[in-house]
One Martini backbone bead per residue (centre of mass of N, CA, C, O) as a GRO file, in nm:
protein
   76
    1UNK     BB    1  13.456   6.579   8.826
    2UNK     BB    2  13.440   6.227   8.862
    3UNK     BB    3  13.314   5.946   8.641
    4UNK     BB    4  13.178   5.718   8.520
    5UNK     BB    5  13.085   5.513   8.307
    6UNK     BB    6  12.721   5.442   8.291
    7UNK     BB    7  12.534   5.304   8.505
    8UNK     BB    8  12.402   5.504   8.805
    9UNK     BB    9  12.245   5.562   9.104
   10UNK     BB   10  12.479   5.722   9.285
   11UNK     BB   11  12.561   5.964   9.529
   12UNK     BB   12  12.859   6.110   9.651
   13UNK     BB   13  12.946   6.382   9.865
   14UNK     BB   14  13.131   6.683   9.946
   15UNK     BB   15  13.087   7.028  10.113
   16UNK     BB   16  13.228   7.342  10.098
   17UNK     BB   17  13.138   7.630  10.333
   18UNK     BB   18  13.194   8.023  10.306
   19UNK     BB   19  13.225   8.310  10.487
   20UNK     BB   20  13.226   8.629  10.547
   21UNK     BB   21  13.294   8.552  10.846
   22UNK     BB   22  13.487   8.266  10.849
   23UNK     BB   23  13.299   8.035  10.816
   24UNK     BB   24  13.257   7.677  10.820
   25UNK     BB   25  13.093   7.420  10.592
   26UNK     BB   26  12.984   7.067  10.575
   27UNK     BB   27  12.815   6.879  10.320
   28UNK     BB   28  12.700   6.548  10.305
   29UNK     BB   29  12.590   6.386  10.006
   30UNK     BB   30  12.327   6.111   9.987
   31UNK     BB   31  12.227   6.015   9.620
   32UNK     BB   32  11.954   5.829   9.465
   33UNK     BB   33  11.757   5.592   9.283
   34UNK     BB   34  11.459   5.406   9.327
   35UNK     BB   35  11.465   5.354   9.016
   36UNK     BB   36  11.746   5.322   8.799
   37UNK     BB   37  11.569   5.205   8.522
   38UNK     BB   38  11.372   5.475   8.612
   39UNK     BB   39  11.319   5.768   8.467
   40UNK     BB   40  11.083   5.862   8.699
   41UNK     BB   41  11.237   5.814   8.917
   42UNK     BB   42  11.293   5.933   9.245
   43UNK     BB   43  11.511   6.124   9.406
   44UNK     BB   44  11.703   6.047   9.713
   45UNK     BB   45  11.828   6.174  10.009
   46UNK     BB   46  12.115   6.288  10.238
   47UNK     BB   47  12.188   6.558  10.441
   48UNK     BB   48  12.483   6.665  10.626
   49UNK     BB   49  12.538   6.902  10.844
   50UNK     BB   50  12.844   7.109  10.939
   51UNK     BB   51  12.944   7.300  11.232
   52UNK     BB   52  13.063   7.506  11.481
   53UNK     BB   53  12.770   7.673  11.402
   54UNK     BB   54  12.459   7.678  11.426
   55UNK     BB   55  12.351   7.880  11.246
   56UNK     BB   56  12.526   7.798  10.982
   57UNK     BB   57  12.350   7.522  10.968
   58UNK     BB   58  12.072   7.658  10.930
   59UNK     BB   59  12.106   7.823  10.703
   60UNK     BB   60  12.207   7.627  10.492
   61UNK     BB   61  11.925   7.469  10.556
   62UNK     BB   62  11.729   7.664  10.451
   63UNK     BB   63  11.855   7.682  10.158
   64UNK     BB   64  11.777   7.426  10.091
   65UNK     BB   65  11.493   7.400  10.128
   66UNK     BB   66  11.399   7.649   9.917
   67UNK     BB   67  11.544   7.463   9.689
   68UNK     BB   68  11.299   7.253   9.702
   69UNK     BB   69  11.065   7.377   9.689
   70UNK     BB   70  11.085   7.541   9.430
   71UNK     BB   71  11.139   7.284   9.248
   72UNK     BB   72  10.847   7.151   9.299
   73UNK     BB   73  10.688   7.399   9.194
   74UNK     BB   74  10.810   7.372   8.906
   75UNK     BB   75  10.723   7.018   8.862
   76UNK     BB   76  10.407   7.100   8.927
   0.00000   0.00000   0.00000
């Protein structure tokens, strides 16, 4: 992954991701600092899952919210 130099508030990536199954899904992820020049400021963002088959996209997003909850509960 390449990056500038500097301060940057935001990130915009796409995710591909394969299943044992041979299912493909694509996650969209665009997060920034809500005040980019406050390191307190908290990280806000939209994640938007793409798949052929609904399972894979609801599996993928339960992952990614138990990994949300999981954070939170570690940084409080």
């Amino acid at each position: 992954m390449e990056y500038s130099e500097g301060d940057c508030g935001f990130l915009a990536a796409n995710l591909c991701a394969h299943s044992i199954f041979g299912e493909d899904a694509l996650a969209n992820v665009s997060i920034e600092k809500a005040s980019p020049l406050d390191e307190g400021s908290p990280i806000v963002g939209h994640i938007r899952i793409r798949a052929k088959s609904q399972g894979m996209a609801l599996t993928l997003g339960d992952k990614i919210n138990i990994a949300q909850r999981e954070r939170r509960a570690v940084a409080v």
